[in-house]
N, CA, C and O of each residue as an XYZ file, in Angstrom:
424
protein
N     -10.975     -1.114    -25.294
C      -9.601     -0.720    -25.113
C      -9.242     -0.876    -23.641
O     -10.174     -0.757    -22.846
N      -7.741     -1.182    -23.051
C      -7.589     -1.315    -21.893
C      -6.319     -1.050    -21.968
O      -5.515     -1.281    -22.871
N      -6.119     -0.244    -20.343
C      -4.499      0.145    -20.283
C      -4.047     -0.333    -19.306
O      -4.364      0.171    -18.228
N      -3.269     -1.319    -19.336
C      -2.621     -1.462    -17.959
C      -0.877     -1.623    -18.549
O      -0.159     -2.096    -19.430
N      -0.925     -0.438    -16.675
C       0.244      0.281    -16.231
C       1.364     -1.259    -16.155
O       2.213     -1.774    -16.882
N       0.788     -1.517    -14.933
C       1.707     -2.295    -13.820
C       1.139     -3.620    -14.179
O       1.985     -4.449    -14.515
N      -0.115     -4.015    -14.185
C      -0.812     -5.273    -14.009
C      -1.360     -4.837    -12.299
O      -1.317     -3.769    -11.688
N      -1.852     -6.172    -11.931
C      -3.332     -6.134    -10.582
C      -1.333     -6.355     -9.475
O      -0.205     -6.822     -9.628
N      -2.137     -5.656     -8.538
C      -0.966     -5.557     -7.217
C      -1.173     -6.599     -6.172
O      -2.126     -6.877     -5.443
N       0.573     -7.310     -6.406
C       0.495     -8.453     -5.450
C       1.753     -8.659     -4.629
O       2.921     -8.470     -4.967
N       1.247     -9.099     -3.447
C       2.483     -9.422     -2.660
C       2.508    -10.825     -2.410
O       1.622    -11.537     -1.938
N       3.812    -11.154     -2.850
C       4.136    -12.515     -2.448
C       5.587    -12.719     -1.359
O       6.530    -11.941     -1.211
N       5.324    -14.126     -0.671
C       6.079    -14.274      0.360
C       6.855    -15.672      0.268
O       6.197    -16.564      0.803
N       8.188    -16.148     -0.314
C       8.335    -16.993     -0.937
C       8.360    -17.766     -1.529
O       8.851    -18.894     -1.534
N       7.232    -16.608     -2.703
C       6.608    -17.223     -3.785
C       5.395    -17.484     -3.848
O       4.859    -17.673     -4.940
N       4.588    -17.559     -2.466
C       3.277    -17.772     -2.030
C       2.611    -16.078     -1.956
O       3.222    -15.130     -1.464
N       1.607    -16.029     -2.406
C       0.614    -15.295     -2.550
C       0.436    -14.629     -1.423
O       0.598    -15.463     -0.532
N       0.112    -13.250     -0.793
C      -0.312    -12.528      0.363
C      -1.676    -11.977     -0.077
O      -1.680    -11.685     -1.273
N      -2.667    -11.787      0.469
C      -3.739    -11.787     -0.313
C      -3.887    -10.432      0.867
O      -3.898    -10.418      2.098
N      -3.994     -9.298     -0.227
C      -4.565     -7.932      0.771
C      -5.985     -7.759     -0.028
O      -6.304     -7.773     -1.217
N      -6.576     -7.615      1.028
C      -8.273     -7.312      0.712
C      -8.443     -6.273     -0.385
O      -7.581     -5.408     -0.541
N      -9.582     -6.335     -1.189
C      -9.691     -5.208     -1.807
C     -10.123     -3.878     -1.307
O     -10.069     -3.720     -0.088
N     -10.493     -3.015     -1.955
C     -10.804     -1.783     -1.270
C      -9.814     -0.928     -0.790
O      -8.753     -0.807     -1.403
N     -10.068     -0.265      0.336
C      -9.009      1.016      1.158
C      -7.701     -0.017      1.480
O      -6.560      0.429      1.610
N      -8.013     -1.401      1.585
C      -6.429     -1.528      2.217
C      -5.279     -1.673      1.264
O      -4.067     -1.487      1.376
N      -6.400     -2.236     -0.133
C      -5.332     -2.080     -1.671
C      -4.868     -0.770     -1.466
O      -3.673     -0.474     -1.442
N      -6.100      0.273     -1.270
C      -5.656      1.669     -2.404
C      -4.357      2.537     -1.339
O      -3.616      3.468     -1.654
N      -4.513      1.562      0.374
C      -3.445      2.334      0.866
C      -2.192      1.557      0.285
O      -1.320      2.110     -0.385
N      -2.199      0.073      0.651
C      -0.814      0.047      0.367
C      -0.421      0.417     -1.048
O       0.694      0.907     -1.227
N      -1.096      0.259     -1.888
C      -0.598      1.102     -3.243
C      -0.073      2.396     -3.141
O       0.832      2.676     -3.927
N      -0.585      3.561     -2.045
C      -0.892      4.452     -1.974
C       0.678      4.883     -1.333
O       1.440      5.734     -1.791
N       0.868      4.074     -0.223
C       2.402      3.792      0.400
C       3.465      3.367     -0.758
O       4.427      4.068     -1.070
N       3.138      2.085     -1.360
C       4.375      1.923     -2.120
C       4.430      2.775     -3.552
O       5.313      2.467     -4.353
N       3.572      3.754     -3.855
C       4.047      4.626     -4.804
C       4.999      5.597     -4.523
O       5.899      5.995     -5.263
N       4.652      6.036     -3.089
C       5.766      6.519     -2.266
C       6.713      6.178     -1.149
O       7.123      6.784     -0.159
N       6.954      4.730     -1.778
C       8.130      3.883     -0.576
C       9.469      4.956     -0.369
O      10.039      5.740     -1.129
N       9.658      4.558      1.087
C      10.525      5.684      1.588
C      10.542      6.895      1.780
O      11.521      7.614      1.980
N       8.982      7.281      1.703
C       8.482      8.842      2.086
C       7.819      9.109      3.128
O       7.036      8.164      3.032
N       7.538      9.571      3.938
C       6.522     10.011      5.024
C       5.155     10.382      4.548
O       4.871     11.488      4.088
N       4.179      9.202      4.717
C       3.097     10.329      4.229
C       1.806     10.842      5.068
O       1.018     10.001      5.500
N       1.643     11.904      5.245
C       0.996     12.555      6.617
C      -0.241     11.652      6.483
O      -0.456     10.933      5.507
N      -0.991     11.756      7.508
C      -2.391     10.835      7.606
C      -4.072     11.697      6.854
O      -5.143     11.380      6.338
N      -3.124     13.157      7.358
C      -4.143     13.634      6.140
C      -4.219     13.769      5.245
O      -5.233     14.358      4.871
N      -3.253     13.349      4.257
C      -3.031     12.917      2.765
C      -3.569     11.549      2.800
O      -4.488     11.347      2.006
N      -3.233     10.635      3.488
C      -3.721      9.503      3.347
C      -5.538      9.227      3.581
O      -6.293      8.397      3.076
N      -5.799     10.463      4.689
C      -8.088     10.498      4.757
C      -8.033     10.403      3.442
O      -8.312      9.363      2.845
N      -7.564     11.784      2.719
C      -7.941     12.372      1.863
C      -8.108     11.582      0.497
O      -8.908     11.875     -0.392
N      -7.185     10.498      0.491
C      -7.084      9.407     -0.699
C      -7.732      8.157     -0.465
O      -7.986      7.229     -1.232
N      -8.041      8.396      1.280
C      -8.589      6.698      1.309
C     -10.524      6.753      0.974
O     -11.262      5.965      0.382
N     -10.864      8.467      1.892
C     -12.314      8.854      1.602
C     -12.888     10.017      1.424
O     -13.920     10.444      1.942
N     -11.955     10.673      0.432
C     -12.188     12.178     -0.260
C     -13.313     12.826      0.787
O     -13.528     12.290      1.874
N     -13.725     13.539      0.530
C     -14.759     14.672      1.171
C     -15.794     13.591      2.453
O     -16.230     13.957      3.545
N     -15.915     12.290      1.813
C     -17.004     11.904      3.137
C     -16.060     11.013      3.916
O     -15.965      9.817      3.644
N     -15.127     11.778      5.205
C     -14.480     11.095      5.547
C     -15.161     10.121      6.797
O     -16.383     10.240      6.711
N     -14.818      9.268      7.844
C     -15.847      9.357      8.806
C     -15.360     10.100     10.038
O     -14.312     10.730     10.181
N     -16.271      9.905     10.829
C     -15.985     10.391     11.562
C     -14.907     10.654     12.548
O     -14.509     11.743     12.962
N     -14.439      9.248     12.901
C     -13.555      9.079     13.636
C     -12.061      8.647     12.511
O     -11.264      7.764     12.830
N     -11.941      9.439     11.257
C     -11.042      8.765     10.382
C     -10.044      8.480     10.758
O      -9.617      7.487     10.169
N      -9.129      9.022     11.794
C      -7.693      8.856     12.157
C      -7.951      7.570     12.503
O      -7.415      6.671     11.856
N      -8.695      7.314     13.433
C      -8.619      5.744     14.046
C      -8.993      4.401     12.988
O      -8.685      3.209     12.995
N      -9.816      5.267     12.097
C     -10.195      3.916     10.873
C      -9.272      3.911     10.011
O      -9.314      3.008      9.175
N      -8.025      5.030      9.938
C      -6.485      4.403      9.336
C      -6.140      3.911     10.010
O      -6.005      2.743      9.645
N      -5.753      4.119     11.250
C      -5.210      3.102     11.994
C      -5.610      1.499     12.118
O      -4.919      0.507     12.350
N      -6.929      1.665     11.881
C      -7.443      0.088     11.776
C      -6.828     -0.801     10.846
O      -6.180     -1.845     10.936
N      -7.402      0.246      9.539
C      -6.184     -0.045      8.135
C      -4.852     -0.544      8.046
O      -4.451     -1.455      7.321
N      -4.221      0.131      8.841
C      -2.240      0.127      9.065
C      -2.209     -1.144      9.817
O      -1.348     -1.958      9.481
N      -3.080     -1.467     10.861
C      -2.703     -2.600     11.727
C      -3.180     -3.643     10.965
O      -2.435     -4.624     10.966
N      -4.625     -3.781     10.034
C      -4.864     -5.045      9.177
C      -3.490     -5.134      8.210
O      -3.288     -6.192      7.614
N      -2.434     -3.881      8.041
C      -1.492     -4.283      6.441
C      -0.380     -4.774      7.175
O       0.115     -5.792      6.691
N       0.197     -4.300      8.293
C       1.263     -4.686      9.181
C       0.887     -6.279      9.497
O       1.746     -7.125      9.250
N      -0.485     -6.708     10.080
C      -0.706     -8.194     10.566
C      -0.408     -9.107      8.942
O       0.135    -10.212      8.917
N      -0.874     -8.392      7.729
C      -0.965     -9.479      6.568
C       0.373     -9.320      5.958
O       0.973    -10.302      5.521
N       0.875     -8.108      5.907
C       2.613     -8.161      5.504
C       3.558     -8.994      6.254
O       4.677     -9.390      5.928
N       2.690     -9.231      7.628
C       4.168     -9.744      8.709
C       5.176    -11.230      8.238
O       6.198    -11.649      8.780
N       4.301    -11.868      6.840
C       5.298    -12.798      6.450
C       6.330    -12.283      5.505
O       7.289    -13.022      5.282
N       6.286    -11.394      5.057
C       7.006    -10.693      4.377
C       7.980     -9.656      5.129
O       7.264     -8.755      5.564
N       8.940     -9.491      5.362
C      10.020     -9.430      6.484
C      10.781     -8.168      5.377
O      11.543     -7.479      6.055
N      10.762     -7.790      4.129
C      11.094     -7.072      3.845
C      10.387     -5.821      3.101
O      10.633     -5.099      2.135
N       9.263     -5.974      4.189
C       8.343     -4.996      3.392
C       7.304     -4.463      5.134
O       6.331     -5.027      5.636
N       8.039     -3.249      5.590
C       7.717     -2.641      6.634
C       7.322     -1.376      6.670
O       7.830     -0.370      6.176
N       6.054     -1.578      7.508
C       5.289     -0.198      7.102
C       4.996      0.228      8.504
O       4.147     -0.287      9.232
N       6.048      1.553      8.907
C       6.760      2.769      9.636
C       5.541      3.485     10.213
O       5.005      4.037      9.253
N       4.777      3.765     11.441
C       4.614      5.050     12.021
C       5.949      5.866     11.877
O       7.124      5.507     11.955
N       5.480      6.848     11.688
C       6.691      8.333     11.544
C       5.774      9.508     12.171
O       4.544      9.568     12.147
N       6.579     10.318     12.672
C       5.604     11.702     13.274
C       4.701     12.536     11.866
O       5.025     13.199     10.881
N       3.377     12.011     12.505
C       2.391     12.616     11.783
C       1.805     11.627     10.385
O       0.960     12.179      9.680
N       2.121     10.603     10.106
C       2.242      9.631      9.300
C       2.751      8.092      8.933
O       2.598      7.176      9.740
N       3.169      7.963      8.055
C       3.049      6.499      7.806
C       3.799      7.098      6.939
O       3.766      8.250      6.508
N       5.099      5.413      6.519
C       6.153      5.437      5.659
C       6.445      4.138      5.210
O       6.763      3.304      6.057
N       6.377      3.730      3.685
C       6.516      1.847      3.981
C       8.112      2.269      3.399
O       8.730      3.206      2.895
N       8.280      0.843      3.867
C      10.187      0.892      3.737
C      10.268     -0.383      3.373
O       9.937     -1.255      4.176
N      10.776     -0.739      1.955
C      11.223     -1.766      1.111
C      12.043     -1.146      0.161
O      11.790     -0.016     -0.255
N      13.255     -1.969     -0.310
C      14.410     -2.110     -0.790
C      13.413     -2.015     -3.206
O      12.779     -2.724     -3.989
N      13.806     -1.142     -3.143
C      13.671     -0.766     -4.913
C      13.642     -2.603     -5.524
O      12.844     -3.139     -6.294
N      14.823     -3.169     -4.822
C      14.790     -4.394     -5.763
C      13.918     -5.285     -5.672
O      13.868     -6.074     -6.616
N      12.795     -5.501     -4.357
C      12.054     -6.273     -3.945
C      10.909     -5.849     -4.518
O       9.909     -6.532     -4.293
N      10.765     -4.567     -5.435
C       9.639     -4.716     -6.387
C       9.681     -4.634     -7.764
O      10.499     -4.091     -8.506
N       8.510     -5.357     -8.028
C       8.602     -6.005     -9.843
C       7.251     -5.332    -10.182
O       6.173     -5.267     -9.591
N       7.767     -4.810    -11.472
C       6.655     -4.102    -12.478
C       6.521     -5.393    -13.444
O       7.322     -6.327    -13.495
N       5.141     -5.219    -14.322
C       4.981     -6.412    -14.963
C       5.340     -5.632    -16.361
O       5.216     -4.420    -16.191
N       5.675     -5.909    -17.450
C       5.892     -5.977    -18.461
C       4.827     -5.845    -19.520
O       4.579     -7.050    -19.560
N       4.054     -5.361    -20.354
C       3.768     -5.787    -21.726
C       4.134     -6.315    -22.914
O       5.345     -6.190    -23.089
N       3.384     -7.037    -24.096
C       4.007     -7.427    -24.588
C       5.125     -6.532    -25.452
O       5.242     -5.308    -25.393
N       5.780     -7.289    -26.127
C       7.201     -6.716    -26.632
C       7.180     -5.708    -26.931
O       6.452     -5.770    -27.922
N       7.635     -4.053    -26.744
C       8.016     -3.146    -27.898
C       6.852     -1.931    -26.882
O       6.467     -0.863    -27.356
N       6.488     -2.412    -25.518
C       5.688     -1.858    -25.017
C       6.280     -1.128    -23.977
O       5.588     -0.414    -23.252
């Protein structure tokens, strides 16, 4: 049995493919665009990127994170992801994202 929501998460840039690594940098930007247009503190974001074993220096290994999604988004011009006090905020327009569909009646 298998459930899929959305289908696998992709960004494309006039039609061309953006390829975000797997791992923490999927589960952030997923993590951002479930809540596009929200602030989300950085300790919500440890907490989702490495539950209880965070490392040590975690603030700075989001930050590593934010600067690899900002350098691979930068062809994509409508999809900007915000320092805000105390957090991170991605900011894209509702219409610039597409859910995938199942088949009919789904």
């Amino acid at each position: 049995m298998e459930l899929l929501v959305l289908g696998p998460l992709e960004v494309q840039a006039g039609g061309v493919g953006v390829v975000i690594r797997r791992g923490r940098p999927r589960r952030l930007l997923l993590g951002l665009v479930l809540r596009r247009g929200v602030a989300v503190s950085t300790d919500v974001l440890i907490e989702e990127l490495w539950g209880d074993d965070p490392p040590l220096n975690a603030p700075n290994a989001l930050q590593i994170l934010v600067s690899y999604l900002r350098k691979t988004l930068a062809p994509v011009p409508s999809i900007v992801l915000e320092t805000v006090p105390g957090g991170y905020r991605l900011a894209i327009d509702d219409d610039r994202l597409a859910g995938r569909r199942g088949p009919a009646g789904c």
